[in-house]
C-alpha positions as CSV (number, residue, x, y, z in Angstrom):
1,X,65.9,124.2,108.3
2,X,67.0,124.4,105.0
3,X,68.2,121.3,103.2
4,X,71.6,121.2,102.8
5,X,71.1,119.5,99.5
6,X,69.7,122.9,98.0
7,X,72.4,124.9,99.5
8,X,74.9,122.8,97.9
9,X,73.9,121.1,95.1
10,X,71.0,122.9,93.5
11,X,68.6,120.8,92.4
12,X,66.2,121.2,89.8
13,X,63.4,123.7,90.6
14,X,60.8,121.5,92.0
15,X,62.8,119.0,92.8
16,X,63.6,118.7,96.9
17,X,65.0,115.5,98.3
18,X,64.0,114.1,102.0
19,X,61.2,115.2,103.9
20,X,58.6,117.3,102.0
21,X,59.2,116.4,98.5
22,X,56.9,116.6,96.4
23,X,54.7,113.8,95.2
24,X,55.0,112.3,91.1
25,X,52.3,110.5,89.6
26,X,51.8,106.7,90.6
27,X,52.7,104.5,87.8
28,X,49.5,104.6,86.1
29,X,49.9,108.1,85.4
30,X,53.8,108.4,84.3
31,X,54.8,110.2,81.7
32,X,54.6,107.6,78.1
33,X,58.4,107.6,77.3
34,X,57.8,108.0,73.7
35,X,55.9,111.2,74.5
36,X,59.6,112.6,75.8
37,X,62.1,114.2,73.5
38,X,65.2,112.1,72.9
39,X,68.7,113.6,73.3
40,X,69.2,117.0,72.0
41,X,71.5,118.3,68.7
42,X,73.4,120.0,71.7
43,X,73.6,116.6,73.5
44,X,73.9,114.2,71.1
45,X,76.9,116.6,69.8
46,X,78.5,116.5,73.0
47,X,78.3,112.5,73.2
48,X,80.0,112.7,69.6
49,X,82.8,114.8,70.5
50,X,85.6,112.9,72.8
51,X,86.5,115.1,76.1
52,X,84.1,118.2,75.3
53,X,82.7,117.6,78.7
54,X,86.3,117.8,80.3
55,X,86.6,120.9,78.6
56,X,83.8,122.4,80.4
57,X,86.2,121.3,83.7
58,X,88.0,124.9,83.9
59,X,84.7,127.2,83.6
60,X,82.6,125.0,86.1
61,X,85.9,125.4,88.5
62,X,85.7,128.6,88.1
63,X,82.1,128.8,88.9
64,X,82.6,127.3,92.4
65,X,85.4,129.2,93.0
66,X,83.2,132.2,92.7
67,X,81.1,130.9,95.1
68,X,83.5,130.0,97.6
69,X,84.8,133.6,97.6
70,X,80.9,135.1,97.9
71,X,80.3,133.0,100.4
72,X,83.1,134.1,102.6
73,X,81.7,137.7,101.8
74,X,78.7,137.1,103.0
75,X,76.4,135.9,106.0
76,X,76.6,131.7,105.6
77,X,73.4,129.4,105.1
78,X,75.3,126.9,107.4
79,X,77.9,128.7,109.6
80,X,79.3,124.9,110.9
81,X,80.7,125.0,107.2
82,X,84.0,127.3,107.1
83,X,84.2,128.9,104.0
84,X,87.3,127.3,102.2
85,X,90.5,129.4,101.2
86,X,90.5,129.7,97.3
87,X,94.0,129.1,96.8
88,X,95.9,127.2,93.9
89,X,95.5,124.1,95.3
90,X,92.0,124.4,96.3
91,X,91.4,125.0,92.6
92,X,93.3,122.0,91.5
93,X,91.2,119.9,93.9
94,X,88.0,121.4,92.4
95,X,89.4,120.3,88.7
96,X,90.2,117.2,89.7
97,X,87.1,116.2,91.1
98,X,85.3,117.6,88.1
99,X,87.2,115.9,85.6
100,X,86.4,112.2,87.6
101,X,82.8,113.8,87.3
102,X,83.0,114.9,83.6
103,X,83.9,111.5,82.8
104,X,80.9,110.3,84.5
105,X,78.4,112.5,83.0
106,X,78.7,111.4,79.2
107,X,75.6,111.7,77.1
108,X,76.8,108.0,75.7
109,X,76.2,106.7,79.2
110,X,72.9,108.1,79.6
111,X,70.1,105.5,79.7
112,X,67.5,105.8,77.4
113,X,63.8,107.0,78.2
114,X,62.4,103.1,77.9
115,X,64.9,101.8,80.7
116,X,64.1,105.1,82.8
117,X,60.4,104.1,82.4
118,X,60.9,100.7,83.6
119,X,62.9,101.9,86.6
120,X,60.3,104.4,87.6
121,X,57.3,101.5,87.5
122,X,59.9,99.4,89.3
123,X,60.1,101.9,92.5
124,X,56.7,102.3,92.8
125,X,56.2,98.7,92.6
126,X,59.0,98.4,95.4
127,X,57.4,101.0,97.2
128,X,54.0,99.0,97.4
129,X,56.1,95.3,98.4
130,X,58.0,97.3,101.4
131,X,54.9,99.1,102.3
132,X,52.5,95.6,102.6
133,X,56.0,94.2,104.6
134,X,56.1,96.7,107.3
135,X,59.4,97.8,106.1
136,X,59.1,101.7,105.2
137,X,58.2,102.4,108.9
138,X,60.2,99.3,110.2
139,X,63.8,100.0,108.0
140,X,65.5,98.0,110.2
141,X,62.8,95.1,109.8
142,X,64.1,95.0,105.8
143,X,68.0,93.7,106.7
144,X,67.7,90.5,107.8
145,X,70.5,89.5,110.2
146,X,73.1,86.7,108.4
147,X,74.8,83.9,110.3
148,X,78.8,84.3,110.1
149,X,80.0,84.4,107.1
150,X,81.4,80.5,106.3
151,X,84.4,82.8,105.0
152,X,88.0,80.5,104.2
153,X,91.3,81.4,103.4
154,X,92.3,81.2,99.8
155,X,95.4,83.4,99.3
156,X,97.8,85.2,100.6
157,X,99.8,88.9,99.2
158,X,101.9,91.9,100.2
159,X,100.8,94.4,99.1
160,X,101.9,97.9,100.1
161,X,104.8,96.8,102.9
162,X,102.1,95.0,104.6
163,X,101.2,91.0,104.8
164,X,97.2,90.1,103.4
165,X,94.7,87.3,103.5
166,X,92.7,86.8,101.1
167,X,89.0,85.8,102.3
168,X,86.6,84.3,100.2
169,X,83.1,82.8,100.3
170,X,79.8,82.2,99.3
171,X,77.7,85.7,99.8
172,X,74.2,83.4,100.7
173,X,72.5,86.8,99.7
174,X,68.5,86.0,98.8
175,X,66.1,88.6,98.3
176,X,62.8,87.7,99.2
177,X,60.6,86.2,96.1
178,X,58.6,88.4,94.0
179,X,60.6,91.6,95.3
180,X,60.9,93.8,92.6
181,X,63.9,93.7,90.8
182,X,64.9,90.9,92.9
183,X,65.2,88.0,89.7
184,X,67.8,91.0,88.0
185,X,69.7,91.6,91.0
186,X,70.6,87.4,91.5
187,X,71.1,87.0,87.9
188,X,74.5,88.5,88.6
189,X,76.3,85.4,89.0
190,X,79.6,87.3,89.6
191,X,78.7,89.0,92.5
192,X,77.9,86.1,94.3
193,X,81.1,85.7,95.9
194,X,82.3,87.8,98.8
195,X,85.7,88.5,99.6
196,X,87.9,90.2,102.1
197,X,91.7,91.2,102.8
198,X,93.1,90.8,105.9
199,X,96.2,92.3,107.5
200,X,97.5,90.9,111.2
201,X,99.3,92.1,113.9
202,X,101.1,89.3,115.2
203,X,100.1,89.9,118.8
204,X,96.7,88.2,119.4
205,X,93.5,89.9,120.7
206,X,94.4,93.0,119.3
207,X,91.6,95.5,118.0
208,X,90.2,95.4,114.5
209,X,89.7,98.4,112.4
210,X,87.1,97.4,109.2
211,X,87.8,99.3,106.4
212,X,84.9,100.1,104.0
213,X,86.6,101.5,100.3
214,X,84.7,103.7,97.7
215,X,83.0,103.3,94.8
216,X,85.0,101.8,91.9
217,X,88.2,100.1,94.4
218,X,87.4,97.3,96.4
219,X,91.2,95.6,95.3
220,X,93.8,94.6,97.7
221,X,96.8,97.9,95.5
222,X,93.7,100.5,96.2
223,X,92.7,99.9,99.5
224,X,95.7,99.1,101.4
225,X,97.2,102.5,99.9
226,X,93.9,104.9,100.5
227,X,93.7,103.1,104.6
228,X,97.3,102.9,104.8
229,X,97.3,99.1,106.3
230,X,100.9,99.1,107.0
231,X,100.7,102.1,109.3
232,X,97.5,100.6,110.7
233,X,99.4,97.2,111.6
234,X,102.7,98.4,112.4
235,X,101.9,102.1,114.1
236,X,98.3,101.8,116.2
237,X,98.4,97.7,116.4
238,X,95.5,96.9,115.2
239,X,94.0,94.2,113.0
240,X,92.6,95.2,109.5
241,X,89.7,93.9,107.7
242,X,88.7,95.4,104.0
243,X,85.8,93.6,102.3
244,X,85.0,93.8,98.9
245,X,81.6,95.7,98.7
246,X,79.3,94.3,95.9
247,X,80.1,95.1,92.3
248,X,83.6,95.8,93.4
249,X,86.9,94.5,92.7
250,X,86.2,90.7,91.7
251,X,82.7,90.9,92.4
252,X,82.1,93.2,89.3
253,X,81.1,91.6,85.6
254,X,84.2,93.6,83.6
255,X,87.3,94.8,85.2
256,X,86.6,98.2,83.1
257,X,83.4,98.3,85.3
258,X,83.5,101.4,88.1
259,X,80.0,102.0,88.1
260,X,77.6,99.1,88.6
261,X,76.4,99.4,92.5
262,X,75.5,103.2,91.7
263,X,73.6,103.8,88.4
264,X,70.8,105.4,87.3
265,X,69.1,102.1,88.4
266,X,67.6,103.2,91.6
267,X,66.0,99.9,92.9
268,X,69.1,98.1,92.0
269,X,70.6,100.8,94.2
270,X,68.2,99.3,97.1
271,X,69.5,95.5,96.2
272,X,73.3,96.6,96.6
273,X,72.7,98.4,99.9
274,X,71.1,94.9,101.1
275,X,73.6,93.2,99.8
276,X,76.2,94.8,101.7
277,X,74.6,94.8,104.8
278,X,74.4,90.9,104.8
279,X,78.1,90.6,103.5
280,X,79.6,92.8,106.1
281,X,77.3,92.1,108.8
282,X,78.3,88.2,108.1
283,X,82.0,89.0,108.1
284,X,81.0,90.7,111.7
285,X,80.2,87.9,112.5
286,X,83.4,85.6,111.6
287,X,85.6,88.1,113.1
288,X,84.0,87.8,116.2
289,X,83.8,83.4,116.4
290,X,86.6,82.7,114.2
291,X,89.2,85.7,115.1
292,X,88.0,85.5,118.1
293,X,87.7,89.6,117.7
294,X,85.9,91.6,121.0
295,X,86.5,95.7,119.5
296,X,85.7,96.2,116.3
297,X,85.2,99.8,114.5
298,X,84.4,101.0,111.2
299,X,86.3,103.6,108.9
300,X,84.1,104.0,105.4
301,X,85.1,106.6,102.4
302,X,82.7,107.6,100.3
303,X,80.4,104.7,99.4
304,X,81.8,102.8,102.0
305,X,81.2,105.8,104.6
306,X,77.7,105.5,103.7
307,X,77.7,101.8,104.3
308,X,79.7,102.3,107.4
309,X,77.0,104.5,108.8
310,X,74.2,102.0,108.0
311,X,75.8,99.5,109.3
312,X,76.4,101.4,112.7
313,X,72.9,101.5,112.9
314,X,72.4,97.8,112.3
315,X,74.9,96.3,114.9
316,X,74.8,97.4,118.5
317,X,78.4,95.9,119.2
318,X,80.6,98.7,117.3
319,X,83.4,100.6,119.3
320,X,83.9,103.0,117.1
321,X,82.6,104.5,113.6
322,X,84.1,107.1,111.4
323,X,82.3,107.9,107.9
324,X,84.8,109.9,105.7
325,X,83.7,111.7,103.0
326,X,80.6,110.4,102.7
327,X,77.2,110.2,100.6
328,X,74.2,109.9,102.9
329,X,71.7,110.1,100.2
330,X,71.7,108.0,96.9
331,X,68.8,109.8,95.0
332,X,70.1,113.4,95.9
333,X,73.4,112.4,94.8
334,X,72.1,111.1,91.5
335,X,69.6,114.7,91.1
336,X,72.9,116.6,91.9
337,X,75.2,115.1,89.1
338,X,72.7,114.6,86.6
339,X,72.4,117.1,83.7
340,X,69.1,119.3,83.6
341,X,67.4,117.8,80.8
342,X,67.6,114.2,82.2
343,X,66.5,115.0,85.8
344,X,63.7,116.4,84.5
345,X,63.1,113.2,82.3
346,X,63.9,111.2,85.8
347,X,61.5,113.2,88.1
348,X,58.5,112.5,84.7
349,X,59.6,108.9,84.5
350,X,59.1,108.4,88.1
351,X,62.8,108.1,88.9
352,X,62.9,110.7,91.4
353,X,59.6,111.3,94.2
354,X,58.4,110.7,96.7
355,X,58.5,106.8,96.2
356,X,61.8,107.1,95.8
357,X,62.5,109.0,99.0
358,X,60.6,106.3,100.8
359,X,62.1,103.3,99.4
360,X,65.6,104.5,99.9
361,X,64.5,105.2,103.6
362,X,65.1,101.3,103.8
363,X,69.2,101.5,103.0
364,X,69.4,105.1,104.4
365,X,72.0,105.8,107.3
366,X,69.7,108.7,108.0
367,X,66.6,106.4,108.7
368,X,67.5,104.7,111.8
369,X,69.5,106.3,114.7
370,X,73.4,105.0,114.8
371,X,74.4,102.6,117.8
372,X,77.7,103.9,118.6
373,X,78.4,106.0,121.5
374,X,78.1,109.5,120.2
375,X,81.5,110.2,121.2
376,X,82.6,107.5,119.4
377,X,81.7,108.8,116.3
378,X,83.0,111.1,113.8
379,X,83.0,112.6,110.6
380,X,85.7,114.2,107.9
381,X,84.8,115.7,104.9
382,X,86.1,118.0,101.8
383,X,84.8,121.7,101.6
384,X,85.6,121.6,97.7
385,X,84.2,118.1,97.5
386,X,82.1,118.1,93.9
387,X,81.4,114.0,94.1
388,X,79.6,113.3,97.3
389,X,79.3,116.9,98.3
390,X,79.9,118.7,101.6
391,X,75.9,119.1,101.7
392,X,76.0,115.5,102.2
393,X,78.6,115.1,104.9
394,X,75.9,117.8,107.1
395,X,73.1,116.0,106.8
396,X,74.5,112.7,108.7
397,X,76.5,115.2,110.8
398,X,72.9,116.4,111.9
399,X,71.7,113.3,111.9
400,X,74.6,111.6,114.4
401,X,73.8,114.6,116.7
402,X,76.7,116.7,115.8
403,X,79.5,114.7,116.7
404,X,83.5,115.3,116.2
405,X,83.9,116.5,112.7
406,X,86.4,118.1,110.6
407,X,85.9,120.0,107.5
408,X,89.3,120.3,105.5
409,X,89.8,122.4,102.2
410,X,90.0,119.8,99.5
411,X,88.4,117.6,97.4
412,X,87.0,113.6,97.1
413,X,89.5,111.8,94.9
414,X,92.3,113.7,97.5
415,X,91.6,112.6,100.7
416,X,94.0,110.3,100.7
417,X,97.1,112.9,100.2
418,X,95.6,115.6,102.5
419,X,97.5,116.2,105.5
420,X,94.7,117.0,107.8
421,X,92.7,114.4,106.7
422,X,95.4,111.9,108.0
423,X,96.1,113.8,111.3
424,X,92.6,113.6,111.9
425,X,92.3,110.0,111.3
426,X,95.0,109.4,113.7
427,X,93.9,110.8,116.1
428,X,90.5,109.8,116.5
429,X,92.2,106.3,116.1
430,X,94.7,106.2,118.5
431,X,91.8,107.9,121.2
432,X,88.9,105.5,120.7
433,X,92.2,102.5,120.5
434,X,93.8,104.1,123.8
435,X,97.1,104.4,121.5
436,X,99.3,107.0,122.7
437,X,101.1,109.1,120.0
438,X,104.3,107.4,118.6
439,X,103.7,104.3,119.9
440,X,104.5,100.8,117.5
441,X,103.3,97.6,117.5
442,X,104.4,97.2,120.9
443,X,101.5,99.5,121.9
């Protein structure tokens, strides 16, 4: 089968993420970075000139447009995908996830070819530690289980209509000495911290639904809104959890930072993963001995539908767990966005390869098989999606063994407004919660 990354995304020639890529040179034989051209006039121009990039928004819409209309013309690579309806909106959807993406894709946020070197060296140094541990054909083996997470109440908001706690404690993350990258990733003193937000129904031993935000939220205004607390508490009766992920919300080093758990640096990349794991599987853990919680389910959204997937696969006592728009695959994601010149410079740095297939196996949701009841398990995800991609959405569809799914005609940064979307959610809600339609907290 084809991979729907290539369908999708179009990688660089030569480049092919998963099974089968192709091998890069071990670290003694990477490329010298001073033997690489720097920047080009034409992108060191671009860096120079505010919004040129956005620019480029209306003629890259167009483009996908195009291929939305040819492919509904034609016999489709992946007939599970419905061609979406080019319509005004579906074209607004398409610029506004390019413009989040143009933003993104700055020459002035590039790194240069020295830290690209050092995070090449770095993989293949990672690959070598998790290779002597057991962990590439153990993934599992690499999260180490946490005890519940000593978490304490230190706050209390409304936010949105709806009532929150604030949760707070000491994360108690360690990566093991002499992991690579391991002294960088706890130097960052800020992220030490985990937090959560919790909203009540006032009826004990009701269900909790964990809510898993996306990259760049993690606050109490974003998340409430984009998993609509209120209607959580006060329609399905449920209990609702949202951590902070690390390098979110207070956890990050700048409150201008939206970027720093998904970067170029593809071993910190590894770290972050980890990290989560411990910090939600700890909050698992405190829900179920100190809110004495016995159904639990998970609803992610793009980062946090990857980690919601993983996680599925880490805890065998999940009701329920629903991945929306989600990325499946960090180094595919980072080959898709990048520009031409500097995935080529990533793939002869030793940035993207084969050791950087097998590393990520450790933190990938498709590594390990998820625990859930397969019909307890479902999927949403945006045709017109240009962040985390439709391509990726398949690929753990595949990999959960096809279960309920739906495939609406929009975009990432939309979800949240899209009517299906929210019908959808409902309604795989209020079946796995046994909540029938219309009922309140009373339910």
């Amino acid at each position: 089968m084809v991979d729907p990354e290539r369908r999708w995304a179009r990688p660089a020639p030569g480049l092919v993420t998963g099974p089968g890529m192709r091998t890069v040179p071990g670290p003694s034989d990477l490329v010298n970075p001073e033997d690489l051209p720097g920047p080009s006039l034409v992108e060191r121009t671009i860096g120079r000139v505010p919004g040129i990039r956005l620019a480029m928004v209306p003629a890259r819409v167009v483009g996908v447009a195009a291929n939305a209309w040819a492919r509904g013309m034609r016999r489709p690579v992946y007939p599970e995908l419905p061609a979406p309806r080019v319509t005004p909106g579906y074209l607004g959807s398409l610029a506004a996830d390019e413009l989040v993406v143009g933003i993104f894709k700055s020459p002035r946020r590039f790194p240069s070819n020295d830290e690209m070197h050092r995070v090449g060296r770095e993989l293949h140094a990672l690959r070598a530690w998790l290779g002597e541990g057991g962990h590439l054909d153990d993934p599992a083996s690499w999260h180490v289980p946490p005890p519940p997470a000593p978490a304490k109440v230190v706050g209390r908001r409304r936010v949105h209509g709806v009532e929150l706690e604030h949760l707070a404690w000491d994360s108690g993350f360690r990566l093991p000495d002499g992991v690579p990258g391991g002294e960088r990733w706890s130097s960052y003193d800020h992220n030490a911290l985990a937090h959560a937000w919790i909203a009540r129904h006032p009826e004990p031993g009701r269900p909790w639904v964990m809510c898993l935000h996306g990259l760049g939220t993690g606050t109490p205004l974003a998340d409430a809104f984009a998993f609509r607390a209120k209607e959580l508490v006060e329609d399905l009766g449920v209990n609702v959890a949202m951590p902070v992920l690390p390098m979110h919300g207070p956890r990050k080093s700048s409150p201008l930072r939206v970027d720093e758990f998904l970067t170029h640096d593809l071993v910190n990349a590894v770290h972050a993963v980890t990290h989560a794991m411990w910090d939600l599987r700890g909050l698992l853990g405190w829900l179920r001995t100190e809110a004495d919680a016995t159904t639990i389910g998970l609803h992610g959204v793009s980062l946090g539908g990857y980690c919601a997937a993983l996680l599925s696969s880490l805890d065998d006592d999940l009701d329920f767990v629903m991945s929306g728009i989600p990325l499946v695959d960090i180094a595919s994601l980072y080959a898709t966005h990048a520009p031409p010149l500097m995935r080529r410079r990533a793939v002869s740095l030793g940035l993207l390869g084969d050791a950087t297939h097998q590393v990520h196996g450790v933190i990938s949701p498709l590594g390990m098989p998820s625990l859930v009841a397969h019909d307890r398990r479902a999927i949403y995800a945006g045709l017109g999606d240009r962040m985390s991609t439709a391509a990726q959405a398949h690929r753990l569809w595949e990999h959960w063994e096809r279960p309920r799914v739906h495939w609406y005609g929009g975009n990432h940064v939309g979800f949240v407004f899209n009517r299906e979307v929210r019908t959808f959610v409902d309604a795989q809600l209020r079946s796995w919660l046994d909540c029938p339609e219309g009922d309140r907290a009373a339910a």
